[in-house]
C-alpha positions as CSV (number, residue, x, y, z in Angstrom):
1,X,28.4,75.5,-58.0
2,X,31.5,73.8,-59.4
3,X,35.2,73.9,-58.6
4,X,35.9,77.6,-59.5
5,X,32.2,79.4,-59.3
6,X,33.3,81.9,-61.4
7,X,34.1,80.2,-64.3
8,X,30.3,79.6,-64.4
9,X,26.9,81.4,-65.0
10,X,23.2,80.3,-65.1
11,X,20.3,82.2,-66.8
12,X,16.4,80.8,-65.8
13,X,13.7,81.8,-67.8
14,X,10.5,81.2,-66.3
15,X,7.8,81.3,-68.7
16,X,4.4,80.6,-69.3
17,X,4.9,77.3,-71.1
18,X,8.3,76.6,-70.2
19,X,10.7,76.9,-68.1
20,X,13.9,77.1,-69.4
21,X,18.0,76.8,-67.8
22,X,20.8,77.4,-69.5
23,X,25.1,76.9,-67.5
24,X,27.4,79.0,-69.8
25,X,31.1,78.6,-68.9
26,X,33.8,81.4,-69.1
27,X,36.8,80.1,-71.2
28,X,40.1,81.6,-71.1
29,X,39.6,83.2,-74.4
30,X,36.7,85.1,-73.1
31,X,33.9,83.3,-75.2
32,X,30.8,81.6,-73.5
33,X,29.9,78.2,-74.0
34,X,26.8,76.6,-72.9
35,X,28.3,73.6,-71.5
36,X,24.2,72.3,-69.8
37,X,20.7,72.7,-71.0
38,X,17.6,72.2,-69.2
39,X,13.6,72.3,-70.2
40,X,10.3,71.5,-68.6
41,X,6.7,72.2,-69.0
42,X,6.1,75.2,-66.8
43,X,3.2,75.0,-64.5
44,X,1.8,77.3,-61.9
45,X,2.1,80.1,-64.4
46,X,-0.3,82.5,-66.1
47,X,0.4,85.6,-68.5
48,X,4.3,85.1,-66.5
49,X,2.3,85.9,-63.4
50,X,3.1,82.4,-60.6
51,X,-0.5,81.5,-59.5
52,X,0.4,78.1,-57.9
53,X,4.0,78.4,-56.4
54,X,4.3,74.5,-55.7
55,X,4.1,73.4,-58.9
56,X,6.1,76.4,-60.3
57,X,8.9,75.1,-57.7
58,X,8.6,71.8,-59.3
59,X,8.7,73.1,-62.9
60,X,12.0,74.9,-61.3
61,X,13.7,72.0,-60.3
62,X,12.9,69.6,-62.9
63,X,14.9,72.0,-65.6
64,X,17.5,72.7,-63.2
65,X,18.4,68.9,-62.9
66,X,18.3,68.3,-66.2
67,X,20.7,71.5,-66.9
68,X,23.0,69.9,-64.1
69,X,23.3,66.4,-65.2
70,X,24.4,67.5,-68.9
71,X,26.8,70.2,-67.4
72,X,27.8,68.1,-64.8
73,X,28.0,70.5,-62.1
74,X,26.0,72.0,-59.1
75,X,23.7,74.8,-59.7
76,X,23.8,77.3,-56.9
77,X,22.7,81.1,-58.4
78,X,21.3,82.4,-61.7
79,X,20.0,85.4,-63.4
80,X,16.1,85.1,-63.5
81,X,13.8,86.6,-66.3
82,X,10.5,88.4,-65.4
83,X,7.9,89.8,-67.7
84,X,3.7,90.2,-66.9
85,X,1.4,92.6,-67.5
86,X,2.0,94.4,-64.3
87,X,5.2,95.8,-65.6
88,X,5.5,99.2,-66.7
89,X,8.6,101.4,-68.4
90,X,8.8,105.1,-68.4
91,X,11.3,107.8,-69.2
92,X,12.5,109.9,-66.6
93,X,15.4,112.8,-65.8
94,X,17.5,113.2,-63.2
95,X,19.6,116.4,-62.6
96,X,22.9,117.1,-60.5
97,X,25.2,119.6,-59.8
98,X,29.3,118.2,-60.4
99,X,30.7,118.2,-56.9
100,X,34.4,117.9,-57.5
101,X,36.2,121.0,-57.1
102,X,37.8,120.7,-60.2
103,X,34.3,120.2,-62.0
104,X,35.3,116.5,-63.2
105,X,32.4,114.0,-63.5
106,X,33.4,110.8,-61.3
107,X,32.1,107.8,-60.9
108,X,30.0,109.3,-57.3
109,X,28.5,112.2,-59.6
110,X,26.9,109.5,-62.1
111,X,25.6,107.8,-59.2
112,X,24.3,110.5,-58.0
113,X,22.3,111.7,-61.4
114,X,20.9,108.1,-61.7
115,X,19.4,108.4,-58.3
116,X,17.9,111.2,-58.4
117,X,16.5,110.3,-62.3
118,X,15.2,107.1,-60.4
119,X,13.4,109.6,-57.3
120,X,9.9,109.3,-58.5
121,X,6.6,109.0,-56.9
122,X,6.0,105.4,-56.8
123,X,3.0,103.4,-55.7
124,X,4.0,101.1,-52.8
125,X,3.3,98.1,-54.1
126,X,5.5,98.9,-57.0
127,X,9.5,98.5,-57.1
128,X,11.8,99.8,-59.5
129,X,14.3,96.8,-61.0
130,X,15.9,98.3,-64.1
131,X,17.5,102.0,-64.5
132,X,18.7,101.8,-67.9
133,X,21.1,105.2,-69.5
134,X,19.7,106.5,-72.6
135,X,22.0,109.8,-72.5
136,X,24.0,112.0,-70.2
137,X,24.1,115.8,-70.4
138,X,26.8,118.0,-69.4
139,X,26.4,121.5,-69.2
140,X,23.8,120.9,-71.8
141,X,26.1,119.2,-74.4
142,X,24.2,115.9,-75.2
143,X,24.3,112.7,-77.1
144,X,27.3,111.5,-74.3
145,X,27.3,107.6,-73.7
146,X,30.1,108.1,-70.9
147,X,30.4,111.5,-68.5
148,X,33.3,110.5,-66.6
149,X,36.5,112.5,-66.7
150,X,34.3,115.2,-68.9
151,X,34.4,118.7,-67.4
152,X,31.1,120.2,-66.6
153,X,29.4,121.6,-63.6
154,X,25.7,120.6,-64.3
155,X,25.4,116.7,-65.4
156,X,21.5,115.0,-66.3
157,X,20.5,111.7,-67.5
158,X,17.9,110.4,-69.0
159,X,17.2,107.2,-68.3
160,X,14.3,104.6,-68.7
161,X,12.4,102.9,-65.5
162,X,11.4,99.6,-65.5
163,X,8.8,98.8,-63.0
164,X,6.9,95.8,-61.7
165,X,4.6,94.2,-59.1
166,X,6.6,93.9,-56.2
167,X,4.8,90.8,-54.9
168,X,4.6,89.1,-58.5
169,X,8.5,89.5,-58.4
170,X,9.1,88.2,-54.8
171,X,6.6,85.3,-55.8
172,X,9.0,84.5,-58.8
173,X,12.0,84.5,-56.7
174,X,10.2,82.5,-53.9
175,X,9.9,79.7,-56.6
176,X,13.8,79.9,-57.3
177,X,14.4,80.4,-53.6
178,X,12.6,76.9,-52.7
179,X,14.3,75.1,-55.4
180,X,17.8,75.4,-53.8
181,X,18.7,78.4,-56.0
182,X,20.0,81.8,-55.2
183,X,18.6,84.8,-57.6
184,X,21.3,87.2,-58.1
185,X,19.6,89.2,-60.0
186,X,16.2,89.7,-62.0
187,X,16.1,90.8,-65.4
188,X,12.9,91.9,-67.6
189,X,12.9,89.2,-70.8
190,X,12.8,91.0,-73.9
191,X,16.3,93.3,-72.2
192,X,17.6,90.0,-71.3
193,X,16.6,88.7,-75.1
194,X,18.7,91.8,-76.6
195,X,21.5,90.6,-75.2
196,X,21.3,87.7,-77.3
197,X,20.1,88.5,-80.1
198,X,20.4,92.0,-81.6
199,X,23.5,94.0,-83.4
200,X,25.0,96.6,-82.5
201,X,23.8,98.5,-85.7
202,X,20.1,97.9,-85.3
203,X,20.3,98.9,-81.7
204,X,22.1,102.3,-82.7
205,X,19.7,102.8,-86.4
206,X,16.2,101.9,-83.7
207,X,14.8,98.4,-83.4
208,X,11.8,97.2,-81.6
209,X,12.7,93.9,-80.2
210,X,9.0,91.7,-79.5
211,X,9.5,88.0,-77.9
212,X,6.1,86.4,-78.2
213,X,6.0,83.7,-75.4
214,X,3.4,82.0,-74.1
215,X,1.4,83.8,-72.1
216,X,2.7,88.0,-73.4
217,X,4.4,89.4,-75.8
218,X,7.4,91.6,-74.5
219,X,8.2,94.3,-76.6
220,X,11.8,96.4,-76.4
221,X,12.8,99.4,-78.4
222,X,16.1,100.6,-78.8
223,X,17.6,103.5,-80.4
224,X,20.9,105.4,-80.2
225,X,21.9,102.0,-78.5
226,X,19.9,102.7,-75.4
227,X,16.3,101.0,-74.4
228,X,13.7,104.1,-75.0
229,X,10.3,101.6,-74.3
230,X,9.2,99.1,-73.0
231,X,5.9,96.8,-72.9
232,X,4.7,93.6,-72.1
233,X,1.0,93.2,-73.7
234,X,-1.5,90.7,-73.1
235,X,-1.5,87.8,-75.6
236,X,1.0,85.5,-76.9
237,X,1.3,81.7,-78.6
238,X,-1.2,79.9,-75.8
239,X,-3.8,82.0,-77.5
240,X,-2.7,80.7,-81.1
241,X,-3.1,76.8,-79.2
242,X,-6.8,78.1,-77.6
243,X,-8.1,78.9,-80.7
244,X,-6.7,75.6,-82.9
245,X,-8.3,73.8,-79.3
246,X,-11.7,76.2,-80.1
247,X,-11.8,76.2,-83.7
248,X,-11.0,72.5,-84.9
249,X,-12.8,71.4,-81.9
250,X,-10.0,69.2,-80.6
251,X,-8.2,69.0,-76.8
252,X,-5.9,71.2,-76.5
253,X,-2.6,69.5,-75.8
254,X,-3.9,67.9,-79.5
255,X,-4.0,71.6,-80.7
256,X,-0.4,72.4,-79.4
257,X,0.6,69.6,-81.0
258,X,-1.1,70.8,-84.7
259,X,0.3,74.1,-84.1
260,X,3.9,73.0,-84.0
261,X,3.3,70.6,-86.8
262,X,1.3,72.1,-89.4
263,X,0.4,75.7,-88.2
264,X,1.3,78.4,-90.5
265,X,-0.3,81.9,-90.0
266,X,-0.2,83.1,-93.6
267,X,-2.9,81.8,-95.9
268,X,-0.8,82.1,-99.2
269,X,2.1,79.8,-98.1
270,X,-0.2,77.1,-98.0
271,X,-0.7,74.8,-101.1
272,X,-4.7,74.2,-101.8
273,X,-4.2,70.5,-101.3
274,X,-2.3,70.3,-97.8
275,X,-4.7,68.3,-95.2
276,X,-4.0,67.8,-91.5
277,X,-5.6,65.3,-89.3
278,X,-7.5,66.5,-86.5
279,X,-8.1,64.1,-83.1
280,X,-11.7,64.5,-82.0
281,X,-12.9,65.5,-78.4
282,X,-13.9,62.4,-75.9
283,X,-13.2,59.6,-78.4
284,X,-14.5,60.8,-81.5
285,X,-13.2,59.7,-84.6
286,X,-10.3,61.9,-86.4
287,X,-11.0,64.2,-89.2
288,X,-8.9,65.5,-92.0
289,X,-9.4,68.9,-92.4
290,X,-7.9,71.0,-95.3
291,X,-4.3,73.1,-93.8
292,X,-5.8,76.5,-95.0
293,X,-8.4,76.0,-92.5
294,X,-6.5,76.0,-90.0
295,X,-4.1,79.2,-91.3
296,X,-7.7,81.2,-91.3
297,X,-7.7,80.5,-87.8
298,X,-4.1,81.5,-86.7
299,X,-3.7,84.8,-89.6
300,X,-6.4,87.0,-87.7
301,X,-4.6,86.1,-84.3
302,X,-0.7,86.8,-85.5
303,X,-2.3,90.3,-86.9
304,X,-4.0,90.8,-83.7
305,X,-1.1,90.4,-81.8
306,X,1.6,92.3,-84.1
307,X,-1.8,95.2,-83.9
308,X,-0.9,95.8,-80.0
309,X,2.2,96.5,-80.8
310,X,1.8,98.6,-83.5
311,X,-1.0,100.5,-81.5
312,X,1.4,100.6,-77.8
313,X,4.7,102.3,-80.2
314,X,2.1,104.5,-81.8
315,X,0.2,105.5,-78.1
316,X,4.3,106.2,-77.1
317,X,4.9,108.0,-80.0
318,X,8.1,106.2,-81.7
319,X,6.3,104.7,-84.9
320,X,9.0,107.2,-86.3
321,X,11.6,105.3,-84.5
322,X,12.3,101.8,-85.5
323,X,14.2,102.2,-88.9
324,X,16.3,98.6,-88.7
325,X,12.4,97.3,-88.3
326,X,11.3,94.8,-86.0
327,X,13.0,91.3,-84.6
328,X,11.1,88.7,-83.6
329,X,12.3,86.1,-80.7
330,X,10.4,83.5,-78.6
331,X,8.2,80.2,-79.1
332,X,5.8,82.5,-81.0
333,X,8.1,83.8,-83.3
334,X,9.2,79.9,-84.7
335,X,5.1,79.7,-86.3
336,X,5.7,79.5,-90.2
337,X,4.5,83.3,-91.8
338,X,4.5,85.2,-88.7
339,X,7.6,87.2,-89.6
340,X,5.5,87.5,-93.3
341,X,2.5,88.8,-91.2
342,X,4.6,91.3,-89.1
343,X,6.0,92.8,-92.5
344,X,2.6,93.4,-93.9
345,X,1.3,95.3,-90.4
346,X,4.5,97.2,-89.9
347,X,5.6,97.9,-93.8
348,X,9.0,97.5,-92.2
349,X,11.8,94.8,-92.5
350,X,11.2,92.3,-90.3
351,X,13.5,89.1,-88.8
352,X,13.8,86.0,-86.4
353,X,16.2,86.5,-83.9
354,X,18.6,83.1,-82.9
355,X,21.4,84.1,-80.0
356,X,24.9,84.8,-81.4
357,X,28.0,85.0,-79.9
358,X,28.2,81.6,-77.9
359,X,30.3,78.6,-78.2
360,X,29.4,74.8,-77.2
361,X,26.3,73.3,-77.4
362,X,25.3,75.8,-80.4
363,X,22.9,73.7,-81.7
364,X,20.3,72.9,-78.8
365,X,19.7,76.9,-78.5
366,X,19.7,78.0,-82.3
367,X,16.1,78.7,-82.3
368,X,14.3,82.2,-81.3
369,X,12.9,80.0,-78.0
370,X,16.1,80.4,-76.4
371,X,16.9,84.0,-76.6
372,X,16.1,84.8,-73.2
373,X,17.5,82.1,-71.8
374,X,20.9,82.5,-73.8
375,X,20.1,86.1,-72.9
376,X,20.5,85.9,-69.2
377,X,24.1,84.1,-69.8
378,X,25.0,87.3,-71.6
379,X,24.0,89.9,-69.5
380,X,25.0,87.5,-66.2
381,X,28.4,87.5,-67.8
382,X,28.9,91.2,-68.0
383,X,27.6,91.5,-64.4
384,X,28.7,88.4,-61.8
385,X,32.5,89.4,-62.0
386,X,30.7,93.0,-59.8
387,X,28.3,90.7,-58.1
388,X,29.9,87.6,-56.8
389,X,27.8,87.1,-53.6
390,X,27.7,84.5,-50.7
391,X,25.1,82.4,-50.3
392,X,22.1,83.4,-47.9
393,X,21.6,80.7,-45.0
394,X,18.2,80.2,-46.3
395,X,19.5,79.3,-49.9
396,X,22.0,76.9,-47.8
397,X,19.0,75.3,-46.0
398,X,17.0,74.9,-49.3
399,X,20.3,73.4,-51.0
400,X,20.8,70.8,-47.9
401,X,17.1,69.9,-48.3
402,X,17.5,68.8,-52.0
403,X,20.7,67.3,-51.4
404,X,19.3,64.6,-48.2
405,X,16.0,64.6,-50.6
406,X,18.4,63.0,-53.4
407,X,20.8,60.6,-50.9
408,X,17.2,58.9,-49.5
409,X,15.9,58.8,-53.1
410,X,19.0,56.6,-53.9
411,X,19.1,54.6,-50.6
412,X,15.2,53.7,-50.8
């Protein structure tokens, strides 16, 4: 990757509309700085799912060159985001008897307990990719964050299961794979998005993190500073751009464009004069339309949305649950009177989350848009010191393949 690999770590979030890189380097006062940045349309994606893995490839290494030229260094690994509607969470338990003679949890017991909360029936097209803590019990004394060294001879855990397609993961990792890129590790978004974006005190009081991207919106809840649910649901900002596209008939890359612009999904932040122009479909002329129309058509879609939420906490039963309210992350989350909307559905406090805790180049990944991304650098910092890995003679191949692609690019 660079002189000293370790020094180094790369999040890729692969998203619906975008596809996102991010190179954070280690300094030696133990911040992170994002040192490279790297965007492209993504293609080959639907609802986070890859449907065409050639252009998803190329979407892949577009961003990545970008992130390398303003870095300045060689991407070789990175932590990957996932999401989809095939992913599933559930709560499990996992029970164990302390096997030290002395009856002293250690670091094999907790392993132990976390493999056996893990031991469920599982379809076999599905994998498991996250086992996340919520508690550990010793000889039924609960509420413990950390068992070791604590006397005991019975030890549970309760931990949540994140689940997911395994062929819509191994297509993801395919993409990264092709594009010269080792995956070290994949991560669900919205867990990834935590990382970046929540406090410690919200994650503790209960907090139901939801990242509306493109194609889903992810939702995370937290409590007792442990992940308790998860969802990704069907709809996110594409279907905001659809119905602009639908309702002002216009082309959609026009209505995308309107969206960012103008769009606003709160009718009473809108001044009755405000008028947006509207490109017509196959040459027609323009039209200027009044701005409230076009808030009549994104309100009933932004309640909609924060609806499926409200209706999957509700259906899991933690309504109860989310007293620090709701934070809101993603491209969806930028629309003007969306966090307004959420407030009225939920009757709870409600707030865009922007990544924290990172130095460099602050201001290209202040918006909620980049909290996976940013994300990935967090939770990939935590982890690569335990996971520094050699790379795979296929990754090799795919690397040597870009680099002789480049050298007869600048020879011819």
């Amino acid at each position: 990757m660079a002189k000293n690999p370790q020094r180094y770590v790369v999040g890729l979030d692969i998203g619906t509309s975008k596809v996102a890189v991010a190179i954070g380097e280690r300094k030696e006062n133990g911040s992170l700085d994002v040192v490279g940045v790297g965007i492209a349309p993504s293609r080959g994606l639907r609802k986070g799912v890859v449907v065409n893995l050639d252009a998803t490839v190329e979407s892949v290494k577009q961003a990545v060159e970008e992130a390398e030229l303003m870095a300045g260094i060689s991407i070789e690994r990175a932590y990957v985001g996932f999401a989809g509607g095939h992913v599933k969470g559930i709560n499990c338990r996992g029970v164990v008897a302390v096997s030290g003679r002395d009856r002293e949890v250690t670091r094999d017991d907790v392993s132990r307990v976390l493999e056996a909360a893990r031991a469920v029936s599982m379809p076999q097209d599905r994998t498991i990719f996250h086992v996340l803590p919520q508690e550990y019990i010793v000889d039924e004394q609960d509420g413990i964050g950390d068992p070791m060294g604590m006397t005991g001879s019975r030890l549970e855990a309760s931990v949540h299961l994140v689940t997911g397609s395994t062929s819509s993961i191994q297509n993801t990792v395919n993409c990264v794979n092709r594009a010269g890129i080792e995956v070290v590790e994949t991560v669900l978004d919205p867990i990834a998005a935590a990382e970046a974006v929540l406090t410690h005190d919200e994650r503790e009081l209960g907090v139901a993190l939801v990242d509306i991207g493109g194609g889903t919106t992810d939702l995370a809840i937290f409590r007792h500073g442990a992940v308790i649910h998860t969802a990704v649901l069907p709809a996110g900002g594409d279907h905001f751009t659809n119905d602009i596209a639908v309702g002002l008939r216009t082309p959609i890359p026009e209505a995308e464009k309107i969206k960012k612009k103008h769009g606003c999904a709160l009718g009473t932040l809108v001044g009755e004069g405000e008028t947006i122009e509207v490109p017509g479909v196959g040459g027609r002329k323009a039209r200027t339309l009044s701005r409230q129309i076009l808030c009549e058509i994104l309100e009933p879609r932004t309640e909609e949305i924060f609806s499926l939420v409200q209706e999957d906490i509700q259906r899991a039963g933690l309504d109860g649950s989310i007293n620090a309210g709701l934070v809101l992350c993603g491209g969806g989350a930028i629309l003007e009177g969306v966090p307004e909307v959420a407030e009225q559905v939920f009757d709870l406090p409600v707030r865009r989350g922007v990544p924290t805790g990172i130095g460099g180049l602050v201001d290209v990944v202040s918006g909620p848009n980049f909290a996976t991304v940013i994300g990935l650098l967090k939770y990939g910092e935590r982890r690569q010191p335990e996971r520094e890995r050699v790379p795979t003679p296929a990754i090799l191949l795919g690397r040597m393949g870009g680099s002789m692609r480049r050298w007869f690019g600048e020879l011819f």
